[in-house]
C-alpha positions in Angstrom: -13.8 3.8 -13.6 -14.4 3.0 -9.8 -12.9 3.6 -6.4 -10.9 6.2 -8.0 -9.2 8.6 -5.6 -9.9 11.4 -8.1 -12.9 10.8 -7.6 -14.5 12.7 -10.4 -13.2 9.9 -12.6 -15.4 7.8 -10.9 -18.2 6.7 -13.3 -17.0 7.7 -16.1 -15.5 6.0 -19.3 -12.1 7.0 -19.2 -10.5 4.3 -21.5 -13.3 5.3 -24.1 -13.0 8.8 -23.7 -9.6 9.2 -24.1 -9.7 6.3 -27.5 -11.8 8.8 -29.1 -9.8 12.0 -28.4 -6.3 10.1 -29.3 -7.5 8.5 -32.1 -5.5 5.4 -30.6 -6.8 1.8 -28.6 -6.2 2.8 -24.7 -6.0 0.2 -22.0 -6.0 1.2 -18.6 -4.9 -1.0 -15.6 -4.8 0.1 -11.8 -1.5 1.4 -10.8 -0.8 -1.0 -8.7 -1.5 -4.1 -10.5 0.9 -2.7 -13.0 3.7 -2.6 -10.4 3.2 -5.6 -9.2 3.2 -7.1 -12.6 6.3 -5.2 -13.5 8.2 -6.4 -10.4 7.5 -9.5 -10.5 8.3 -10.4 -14.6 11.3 -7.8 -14.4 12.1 -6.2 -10.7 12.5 -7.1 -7.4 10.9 -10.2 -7.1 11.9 -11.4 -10.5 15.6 -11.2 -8.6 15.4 -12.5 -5.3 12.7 -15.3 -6.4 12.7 -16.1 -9.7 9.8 -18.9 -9.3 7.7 -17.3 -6.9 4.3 -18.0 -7.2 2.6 -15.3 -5.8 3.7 -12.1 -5.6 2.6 -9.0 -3.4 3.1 -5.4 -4.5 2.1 -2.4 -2.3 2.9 1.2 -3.3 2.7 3.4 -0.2 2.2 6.8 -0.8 0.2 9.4 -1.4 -2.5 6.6 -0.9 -2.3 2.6 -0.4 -2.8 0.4 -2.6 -1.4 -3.2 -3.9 -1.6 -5.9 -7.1 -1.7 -9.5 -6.9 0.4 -11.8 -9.3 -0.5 -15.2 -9.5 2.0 -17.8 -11.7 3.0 -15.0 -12.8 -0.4 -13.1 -13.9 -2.2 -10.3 -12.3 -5.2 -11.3 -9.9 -7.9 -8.7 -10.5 -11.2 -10.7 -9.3 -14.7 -11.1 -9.3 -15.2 -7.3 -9.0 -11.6 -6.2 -10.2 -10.6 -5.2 -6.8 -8.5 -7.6 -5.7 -5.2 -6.2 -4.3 -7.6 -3.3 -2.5 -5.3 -3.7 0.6 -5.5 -0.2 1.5 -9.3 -0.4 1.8 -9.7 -2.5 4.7 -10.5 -1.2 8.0 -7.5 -1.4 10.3 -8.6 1.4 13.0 -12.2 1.3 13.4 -13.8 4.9 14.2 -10.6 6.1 12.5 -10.4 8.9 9.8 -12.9 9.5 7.3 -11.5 7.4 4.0 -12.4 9.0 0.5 -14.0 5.7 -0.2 -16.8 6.3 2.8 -15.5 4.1 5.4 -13.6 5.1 8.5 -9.9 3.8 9.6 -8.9 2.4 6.3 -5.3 1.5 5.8 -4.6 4.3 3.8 -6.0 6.8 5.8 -3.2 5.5 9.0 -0.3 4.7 6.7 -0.1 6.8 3.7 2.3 9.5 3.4 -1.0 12.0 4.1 -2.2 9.3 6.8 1.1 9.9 8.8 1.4 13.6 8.4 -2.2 13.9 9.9 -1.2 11.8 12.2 2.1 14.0 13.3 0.0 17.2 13.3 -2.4 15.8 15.6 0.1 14.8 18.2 2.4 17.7 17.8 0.4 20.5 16.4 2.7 21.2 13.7 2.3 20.6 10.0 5.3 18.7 8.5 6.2 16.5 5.7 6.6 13.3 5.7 10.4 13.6 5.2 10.9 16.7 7.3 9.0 14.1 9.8 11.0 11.5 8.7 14.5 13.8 9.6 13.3 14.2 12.9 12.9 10.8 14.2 16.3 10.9 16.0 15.1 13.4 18.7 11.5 14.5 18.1 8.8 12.5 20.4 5.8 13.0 17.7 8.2 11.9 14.5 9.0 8.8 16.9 5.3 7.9 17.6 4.6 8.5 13.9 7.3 6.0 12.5 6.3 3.2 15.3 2.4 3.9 14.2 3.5 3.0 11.1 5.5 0.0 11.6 2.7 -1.3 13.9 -0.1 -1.3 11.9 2.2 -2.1 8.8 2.8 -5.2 10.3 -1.0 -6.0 11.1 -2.1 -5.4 7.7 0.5 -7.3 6.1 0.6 -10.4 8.3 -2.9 -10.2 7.4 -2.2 -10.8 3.7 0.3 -13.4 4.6 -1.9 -15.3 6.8 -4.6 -15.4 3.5 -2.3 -15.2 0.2 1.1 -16.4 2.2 3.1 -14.7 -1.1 6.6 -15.8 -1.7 7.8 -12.6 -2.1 6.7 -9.3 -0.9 7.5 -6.0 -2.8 7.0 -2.2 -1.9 7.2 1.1 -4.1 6.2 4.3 -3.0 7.3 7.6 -0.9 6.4 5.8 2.1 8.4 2.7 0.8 11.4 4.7 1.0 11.6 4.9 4.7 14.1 2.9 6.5 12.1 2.6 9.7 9.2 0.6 7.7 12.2 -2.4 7.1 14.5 -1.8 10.3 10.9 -2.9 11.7 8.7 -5.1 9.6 9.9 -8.2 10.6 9.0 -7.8 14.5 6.2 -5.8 13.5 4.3 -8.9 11.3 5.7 -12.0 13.7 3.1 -11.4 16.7 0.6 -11.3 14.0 1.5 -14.0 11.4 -0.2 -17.1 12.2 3.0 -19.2 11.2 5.5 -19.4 13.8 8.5 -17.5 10.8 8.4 -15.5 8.2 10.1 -16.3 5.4 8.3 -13.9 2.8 
């Protein structure tokens, strides 16, 4: 196991360890890669683009993370961390990530990411959907849902611009907010180095 966010997993030889105390073959696969997979063979993509090529998931949540499908396989790489979108720097001198670096995707725009975020501008500690419920007339909730949008869009015209996926899919607690789609679009445009987007 590696980059785990339990990070005492790290290391070790999960899939082994837990074959020998089941008694039973155990396969593991990132959580992500899974939903991507999933999605596009039977979910979302499957429905609005049948033939899609490539095939972006992100779950937003707790943490950030993504899978890559590919003709319809998962992408998992040299190092079997491709789809690590929630690893890549976005805010420089930003938070301190679990992984070691600072101003990762996940630490601005993960569920935790945006209650830190709230608590720092306003002083009080919310959830995401008690922040969420106050978006109509509460400043900080306001400048916590455009953070988000913002650098949602960043990071994923960024993925366009290199992997330019015919269909785009997102799971998660933060995937449920209706901000992220009222916004997306505007948010990736000034950002996508083709003049549309038709992901």
């Amino acid at each position: 196991m590696k980059n785990c966010n339990s990070t005492a997993l790290n290391g070790k030889p999960l899939d082994k360890d837990l074959s020998q105390l089941l008694d039973a073959q155990v396969v593991l696969a990132n959580d992500a890669n899974c939903f991507a997979l999933a999605e596009a063979h039977f979910g979302a993509a499957k429905r609005v683009k049948p033939n899609a090529e490539v095939v972006f998931g992100i779950i937003m949540g707790t943490g950030v993370g993504s899978g890559i499908v590919v003709n319809g396989k998962g992408l998992y790489g040299c190092h079997g961390i491709a789809g690590e979108w929630g690893h890549n720097v976005i805010e420089p001198n930003g938070a301190l990530c679990y992984c070691g670096q600072s101003g990762c995707l996940e630490t601005v725009i993960s569920g935790k990411g945006l209650e830190r975020f709230y608590f720092e501008q306003s002083g009080v500690e919310l959830s995401l959907p008690e922040i969420v419920a106050r978006t109509a007339d509460d400043e900080h909730a306001q400048a916590t849902m455009a953070r988000m949008s913002h650098y949602f869009g960043i990071a994923a015209a960024q993925i366009i611009n290199v992997l330019d996926p015919d269909v785009i899919v997102i799971g998660g607690g933060v995937g449920n907010i209706d901000a992220l789609y009222q916004h997306a679009q505007q948010a990736i445009l000034p950002h996508l180095f083709n003049g549309e987007l038709n992901t």
